[in-house]
N, C-alpha and C positions, 0 to 999 in steps of 0.2 A: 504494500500500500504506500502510493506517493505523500509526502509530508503537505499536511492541510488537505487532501482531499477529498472533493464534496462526497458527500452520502447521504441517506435518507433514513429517518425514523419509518420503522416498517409498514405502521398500521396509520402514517400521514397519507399514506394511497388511498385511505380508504376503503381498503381491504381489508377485512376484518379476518380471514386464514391466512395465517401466516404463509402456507407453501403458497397459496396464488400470489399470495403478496410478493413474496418470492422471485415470482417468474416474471409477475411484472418490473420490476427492477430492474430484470435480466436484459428484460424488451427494452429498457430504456437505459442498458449502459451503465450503469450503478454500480460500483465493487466495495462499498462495503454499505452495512447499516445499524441500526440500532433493534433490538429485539424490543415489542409490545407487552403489556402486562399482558400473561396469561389465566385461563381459568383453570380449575382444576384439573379437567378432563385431559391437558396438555400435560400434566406435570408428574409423565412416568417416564422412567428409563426407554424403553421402547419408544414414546413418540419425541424426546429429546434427541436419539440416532436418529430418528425420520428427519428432523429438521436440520440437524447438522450436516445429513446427507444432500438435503436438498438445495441447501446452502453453499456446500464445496460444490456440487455439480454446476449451482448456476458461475463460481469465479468471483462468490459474495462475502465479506470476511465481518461476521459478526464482530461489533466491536464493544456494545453495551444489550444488558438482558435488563429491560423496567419490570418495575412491580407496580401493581397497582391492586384496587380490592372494589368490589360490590358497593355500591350504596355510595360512592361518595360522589359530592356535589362540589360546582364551581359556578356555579347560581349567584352567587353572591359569598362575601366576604366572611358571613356570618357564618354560610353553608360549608364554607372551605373549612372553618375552625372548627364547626362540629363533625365533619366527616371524610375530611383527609386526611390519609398518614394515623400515625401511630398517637396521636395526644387524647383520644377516647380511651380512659380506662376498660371500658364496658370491650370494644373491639380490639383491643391489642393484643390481647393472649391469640384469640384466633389468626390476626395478624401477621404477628410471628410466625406463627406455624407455618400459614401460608408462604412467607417470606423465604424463610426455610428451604420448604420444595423447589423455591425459584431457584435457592442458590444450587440446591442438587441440580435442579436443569443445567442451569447456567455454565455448572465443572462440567456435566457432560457434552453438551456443543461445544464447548469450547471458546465462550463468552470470557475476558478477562475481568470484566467488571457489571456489578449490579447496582440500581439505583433508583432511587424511589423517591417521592415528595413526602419527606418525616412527617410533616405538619406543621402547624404554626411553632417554632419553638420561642417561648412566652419570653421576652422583654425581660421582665422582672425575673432575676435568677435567682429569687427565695421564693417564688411560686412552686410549688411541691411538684408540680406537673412537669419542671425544668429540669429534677434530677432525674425524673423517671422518663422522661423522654434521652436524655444521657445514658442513662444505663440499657435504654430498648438500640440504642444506636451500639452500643458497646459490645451487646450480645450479636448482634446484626454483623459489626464487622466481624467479631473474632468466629463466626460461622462462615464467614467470606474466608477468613486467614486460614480456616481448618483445609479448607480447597484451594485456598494460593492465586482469590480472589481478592478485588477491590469492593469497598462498599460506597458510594456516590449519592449525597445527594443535594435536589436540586436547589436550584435558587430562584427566588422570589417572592415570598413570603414570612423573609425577613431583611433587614439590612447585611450588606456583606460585613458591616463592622461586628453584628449581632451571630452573624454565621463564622465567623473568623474566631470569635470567642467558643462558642459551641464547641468548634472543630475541636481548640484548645483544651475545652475541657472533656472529650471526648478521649482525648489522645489517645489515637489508635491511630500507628502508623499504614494502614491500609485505607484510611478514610479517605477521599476524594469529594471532589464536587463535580458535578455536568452544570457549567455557566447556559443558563439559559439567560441572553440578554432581555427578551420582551418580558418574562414573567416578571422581572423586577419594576417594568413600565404598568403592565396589566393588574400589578397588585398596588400600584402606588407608593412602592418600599426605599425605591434607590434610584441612581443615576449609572446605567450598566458601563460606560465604559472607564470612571473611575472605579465600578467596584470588580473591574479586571483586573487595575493593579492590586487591588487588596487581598483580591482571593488567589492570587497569580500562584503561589505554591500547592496549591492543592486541585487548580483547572486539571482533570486528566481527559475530559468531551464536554463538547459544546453544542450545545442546541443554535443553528440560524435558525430566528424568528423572528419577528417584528409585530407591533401594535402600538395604540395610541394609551395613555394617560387616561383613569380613570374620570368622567366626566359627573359622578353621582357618590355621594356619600353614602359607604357601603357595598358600592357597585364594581366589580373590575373595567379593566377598561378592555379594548376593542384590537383584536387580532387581524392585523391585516397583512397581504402578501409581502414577501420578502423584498425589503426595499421602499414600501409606500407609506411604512410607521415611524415611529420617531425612536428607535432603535439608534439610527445612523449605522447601516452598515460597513459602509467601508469606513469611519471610524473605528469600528470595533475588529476589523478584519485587521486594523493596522495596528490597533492594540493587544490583538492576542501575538503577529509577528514580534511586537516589541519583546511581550513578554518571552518571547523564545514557545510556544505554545506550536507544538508538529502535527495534531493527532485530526482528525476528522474535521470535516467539518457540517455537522449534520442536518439536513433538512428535516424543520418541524411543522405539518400544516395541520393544525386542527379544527379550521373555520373554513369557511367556503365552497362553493359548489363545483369547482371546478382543480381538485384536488392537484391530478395528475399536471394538467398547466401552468399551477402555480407552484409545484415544484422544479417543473423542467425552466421556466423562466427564473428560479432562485436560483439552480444549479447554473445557466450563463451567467448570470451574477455575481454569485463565488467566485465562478472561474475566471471573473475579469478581472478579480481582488485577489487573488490567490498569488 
């Protein structure tokens, strides 16, 4: 894989199988991408060879495995905090578990790193919620470290100074981050391409995305094609170069009707900043 280049989060196609999603990649040239949260029914020995196989046949090099879970909401700001990531007591033992089988998936395709949206991790670090979100992340990596995985995760939903402390008290040298630049736009949290210098030790992939600035208290804001939100991409393109930053560089579309277009138009894009 050439340093910096493009690829696609798998299920930004729109393709909700992963193998079709797969082939379509294939159709369009794509050599590496980002694995989807999966469901259950995905998370056996047997169909982890299926997808690994179908992966080297396309010339596809998996480079991150997401997680994700049932039930959670991006509705609103309110909805993020009650039902994504690990900060509901009630859902986290299940969580885990889930999390778990990902990372068995994950060692057996041969996925180097796992990565998940924790959840809000709370401001106030005497909120009771803050150590037990540190210790869910702590189990998380060193279940990554038993497999000689990365644990990842994203950004937006706090400030990079807020995530840079976390990381710290997490210390777990397999921790990582996936710099998504728009979710820090989307959630109202940061300014993305100073908080590239900040998190710059711990970037191992990055989401391209773009969107506007929340316009509504409460409300996230607005996911728009790569290039037409206030990301600034080739700012941030010139920021990750600065940082020394080689690894992917990965299409994320999760809005719009016109998936495949407005990834193949992101992809000339990168590759005019690359």
């Amino acid at each position: 894989m050439e340093p910096m280049e493009v690829g696609v989060f798998l299920c930004s196609t729109g393709i909700y199988d992963p193998l079709k999603a797969i082939e379509k990649l294939k159709e369009l040239g794509i050599r590496n991408c980002q694995l989807p949260p999966l469901g259950e029914e995905w998370l056996s020995p047997e169909k982890a060879e299926t997808v690994k196989k179908a992966l080297a046949e396309a010339g596809i090099v998996p480079t991150t495995q997401f997680v994700g879970f049932e039930n959670e909401s991006y509705a609103s700001m309110a909805a993020v905090e009650e039902t994504v990531g690990f900060l509901s007591e009630a859902r986290r033992p299940a969580r885990i578990e889930h999390t778990k089988k990902i990372i068995d998936f994950a060692a057996i395709v041969g996925v180097p790193a796992v990565a998940a949206h924790i959840g809000f991790v709370p401001e106030d670090v005497s909120d009771p919620r803050y150590m037990q979100l540190v210790e869910t992340v702590r189990e998380l990596c060193d279940a990554c470290a038993a497999k000689g995985l990365m644990f990842s995760m994203e950004t937006g939903q706090e400030t990079a100074e807020d995530m840079r402390e976390f990381i710290k008290t997490v210390n777990r040298p397999n921790l990582r981050v996936n710099f998504d630049p728009a979710n820090m736009i989307l959630y109202g949290k940061d300014k993305p391409i100073e908080a590239v210098g900040i998190l710059a030790p711990w970037i191992v992939s990055v989401h391209c995305k773009d969107g506007t600035w929340p316009t509504a208290e409460g409300m996230l804001g607005s996911e728009t094609p790569l290039g037409e939100g206030q990301v600034d991409i080739p700012a941030f393109i010139a920021k990750l170069k600065e940082i020394g930053y080689t690894g992917p560089l990965t299409i994320e579309r999760e809005a719009g009707d016109d998936r495949i277009g407005d990834i193949t138009r992101g992809r000339a894009l990168l590759e005019s900043l690359r």
